[in-house]
C-alpha positions, 0 to 999 in steps of 0.5 A: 445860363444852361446848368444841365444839357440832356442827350438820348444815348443810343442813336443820338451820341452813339451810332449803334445800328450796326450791334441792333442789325448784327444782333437782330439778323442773328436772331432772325437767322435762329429763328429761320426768317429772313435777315435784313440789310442795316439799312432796313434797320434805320426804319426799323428801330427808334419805338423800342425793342418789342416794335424792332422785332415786330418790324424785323419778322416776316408779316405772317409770323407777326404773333404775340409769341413769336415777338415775344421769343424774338424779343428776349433772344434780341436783349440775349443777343444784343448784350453780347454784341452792344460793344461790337461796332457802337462808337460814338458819332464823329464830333461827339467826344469834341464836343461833350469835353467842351460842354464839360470844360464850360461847366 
């Protein structure tokens, strides 16, 4: 018998990508660099924010201070956006009130 099930939030029980392309694109956009479809995002995310921005800028602007001003603008950005578009996956909401009501 299970007592506990663990889950990873973000990607996993909630689709997300679209709030980390929108927020991304408008720091890129800020910024002056190009911006990127939200499929690009799919390859882009899942090694933390500082490899987002990394993955996200143009390959010569790719520099320590450059990433860093990226970074912060993108948790600046992303907490505004975080409830825009996130909803959880189809089935998830059915499933964690069955795990629920199994105890």
């Amino acid at each position: 018998m299970f007592k506990a099930v663990l889950f990873d939030l973000d990607g996993t029980l909630l689709d997300t990508i679209d709030d980390i392309a929108d927020s991304m694109n408008a720091v890129l956009a800020s910024m002056g660099f190009p911006t990127h479809s939200v499929s690009d995002y799919k390859i882009f995310v899942g090694d933390g924010v500082k490899t987002l921005a990394t993955r996200s800028l143009p390959e010569g602007h790719r520099n320590d201070q450059t990433i860093q001003k990226c970074v912060g603008l993108m948790k600046t950005e992303y907490d505004r956006r975080a409830n825009d578009k996130t909803a959880p996956y189809n089935g998830v909401t059915k499933m964690l009130a069955e795990l629920r009501q199994k105890g």
